[in-house]
N, C-alpha and C positions, 0 to 999 in steps of 0.2 A: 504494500500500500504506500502511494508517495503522500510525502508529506508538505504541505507548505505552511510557511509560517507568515500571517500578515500581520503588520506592528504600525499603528498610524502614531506621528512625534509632531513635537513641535518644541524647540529650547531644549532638547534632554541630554546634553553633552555628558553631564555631569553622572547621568543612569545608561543609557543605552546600550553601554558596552558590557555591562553587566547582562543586560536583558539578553544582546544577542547573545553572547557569549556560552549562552544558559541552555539554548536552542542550537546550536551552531553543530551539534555533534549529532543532530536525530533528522533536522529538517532536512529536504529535497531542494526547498527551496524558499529563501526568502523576500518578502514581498514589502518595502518601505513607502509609505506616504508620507511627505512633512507638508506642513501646511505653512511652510513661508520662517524657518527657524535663520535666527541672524548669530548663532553660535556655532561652531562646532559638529553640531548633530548630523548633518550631510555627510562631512567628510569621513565622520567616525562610520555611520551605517554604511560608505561605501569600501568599508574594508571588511565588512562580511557580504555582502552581496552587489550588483549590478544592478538590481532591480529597486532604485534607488527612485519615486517623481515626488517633484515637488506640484502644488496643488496648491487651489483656496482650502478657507475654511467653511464649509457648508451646514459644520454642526456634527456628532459623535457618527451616527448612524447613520446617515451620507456619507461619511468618507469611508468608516468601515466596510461600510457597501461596494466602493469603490478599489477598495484593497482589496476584498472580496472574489472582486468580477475579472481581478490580476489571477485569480490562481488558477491553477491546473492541478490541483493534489488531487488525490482520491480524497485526503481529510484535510482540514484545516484547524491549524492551532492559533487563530487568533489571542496575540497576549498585548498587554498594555505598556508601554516604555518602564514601568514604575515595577511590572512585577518580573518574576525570574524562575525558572525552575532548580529545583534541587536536583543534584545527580537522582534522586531516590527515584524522583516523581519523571528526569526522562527518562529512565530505563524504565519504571512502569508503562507511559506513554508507547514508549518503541515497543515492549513485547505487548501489550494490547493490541497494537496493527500489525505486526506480523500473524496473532491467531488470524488474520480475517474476521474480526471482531460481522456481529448482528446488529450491535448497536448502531442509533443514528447519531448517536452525543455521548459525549462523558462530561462529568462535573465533577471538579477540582473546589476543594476546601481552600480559603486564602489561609495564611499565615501574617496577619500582617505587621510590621515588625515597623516602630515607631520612640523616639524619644530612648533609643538603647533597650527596648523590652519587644519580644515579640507574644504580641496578643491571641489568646487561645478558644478566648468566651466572647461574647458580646453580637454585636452585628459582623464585627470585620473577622468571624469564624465562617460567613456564611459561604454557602455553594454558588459557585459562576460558573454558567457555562462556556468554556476557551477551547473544547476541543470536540468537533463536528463533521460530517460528511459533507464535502461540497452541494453532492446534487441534492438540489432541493432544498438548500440553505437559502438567507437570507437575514439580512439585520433589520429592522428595524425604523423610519426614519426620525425618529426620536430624537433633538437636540441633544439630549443628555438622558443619561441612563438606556442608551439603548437597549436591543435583546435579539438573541439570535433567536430565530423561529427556523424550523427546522419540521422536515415533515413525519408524521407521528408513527414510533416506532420505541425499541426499546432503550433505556435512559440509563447509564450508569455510574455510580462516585468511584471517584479513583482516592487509594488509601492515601498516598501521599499528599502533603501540602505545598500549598502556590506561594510562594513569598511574594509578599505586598508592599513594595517602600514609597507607601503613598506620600509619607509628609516630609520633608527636607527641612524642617526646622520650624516654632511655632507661627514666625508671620506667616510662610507659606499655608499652614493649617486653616489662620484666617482669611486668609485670601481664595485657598479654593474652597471652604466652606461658603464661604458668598459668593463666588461664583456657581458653584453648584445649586444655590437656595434662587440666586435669579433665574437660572436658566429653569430651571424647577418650577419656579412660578410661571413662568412664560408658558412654558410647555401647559400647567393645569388651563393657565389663562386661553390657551390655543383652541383646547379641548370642552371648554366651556365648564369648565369644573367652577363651580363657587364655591366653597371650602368652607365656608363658616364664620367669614370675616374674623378681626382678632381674636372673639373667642375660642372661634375653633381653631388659631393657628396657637393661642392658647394651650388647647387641650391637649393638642397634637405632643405640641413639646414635652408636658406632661407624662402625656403617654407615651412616646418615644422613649424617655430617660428612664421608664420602667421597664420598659420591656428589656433594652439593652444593658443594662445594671444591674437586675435583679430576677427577671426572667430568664435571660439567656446569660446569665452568672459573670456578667462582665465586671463586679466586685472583686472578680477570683484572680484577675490581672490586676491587682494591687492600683496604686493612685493614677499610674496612667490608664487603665481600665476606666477609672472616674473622669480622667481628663476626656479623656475620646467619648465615654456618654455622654458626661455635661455638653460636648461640642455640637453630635449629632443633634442631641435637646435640641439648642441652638439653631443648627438649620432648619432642622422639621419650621420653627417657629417663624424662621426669614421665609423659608420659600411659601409659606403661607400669608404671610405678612406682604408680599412680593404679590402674588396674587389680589390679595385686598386692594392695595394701590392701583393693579392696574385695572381694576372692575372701576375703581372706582376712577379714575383718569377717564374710563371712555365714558363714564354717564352722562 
């Protein structure tokens, strides 16, 4: 089974080489999109592959889409510039398609590993789908938080985990939490979702910091566990609050 791996960047000089590096021993082939980066990240992705375009930005799941429609695998390991695989989890990956797997997807557990602690409970333990059969794939056109959709067949978690090095230090934390909570609002605003105005963006926060704190045992990751709930809190609470403003801008 080939494999291709598509990776969309933008600014990631600092990650990228990690990311490929992670992939570099299992892919067939790799597939880069940047979206206009004014650092490093080009020249670094073209010393793992050829298959390097630079591109607009159209938003997550348009470009995905677009990296997407580059491949020729039999599967596709779409990963994020931010995450990496562990020896553990490629050589799972590689004998999973050598059986000639039935499955149409597998799903990878993150690891995501922040402020020197890598987190075990919480939200950033949850299942992503990154490794899928081309035919019949497709992403999503979601500004943010896309989703592959894939056609319905058997689904499976892979034991190892996906390391995640989403934050680069706290400004960055608050920077893409708010960009994720506008883009987030837009998208509900898109969709004609009305949320509840402040209350419900309110609530939301509320219930967000429960479930990942205390439901899904994000206490059990010590103070950064608190850090990363209190944050998500947070967004829940902007990208709701983000929607408020813009209902209320077009009245």
């Amino acid at each position: 089974m080939k494999l291709s791996v598509t990776v969309i960047v933008k600014n990631e000089e600092d990650r990228i080489a990690d990311c490929l590096s992670s992939v570099a021993a299992i892919a067939d082939e790799i597939i880069i999109l940047d979206s206009g980066s004014d650092d490093r990240t080009v020249e670094i992705c073209k010393q793992y592959t050829d298959q390097v375009f630079v591109t607009d930005w159209p938003g997550f799941g348009i470009q995905k889409q677009r990296a997407l429609d580059k491949a020729s695998g039999d599967w596709v390991l779409a990963i994020d510039a931010d995450e990496r695989l562990t020896p553990a989890l490629a050589e799972e990956i590689q004998a999973a398609l050598q059986n000639n797997p039935v499955e149409v997807a597998f799903k990878t557990q993150w690891a995501m590993v922040v402020f020197g602690k890598q987190l075990n409970h919480g939200r950033s333990a949850r299942y992503v789908t990154r490794l899928f059969r081309r035919e019949g794939a497709r992403f999503s056109e979601d500004i943010v938080h896309e989703k592959v959709i894939y056609p319905e067949g058997k689904v499976t978690k892979l034991k190892n985990r996906l390391l995640h090095y989403s934050i680069r230090d706290y400004g960055h934390l608050l920077d893409k939490s708010g960009q994720y909570a506008w883009l987030g609002g837009k998208k509900r605003y898109k969709k004609g979702i009305t949320g509840g105005g402040l209350w419900g963006a309110s609530f939301r926060a509320i219930l967000v910091f429960l479930q990942i704190y205390i439901l899904r045992l994000g206490f059990l990751d010590g103070s950064v566990g608190f850090l990363i709930a209190v944050n998500y809190s947070q967004g829940a609470f902007n990208k709701y609050a983000a929607l408020w403003t813009l209902r209320r801008d077009s009245d």
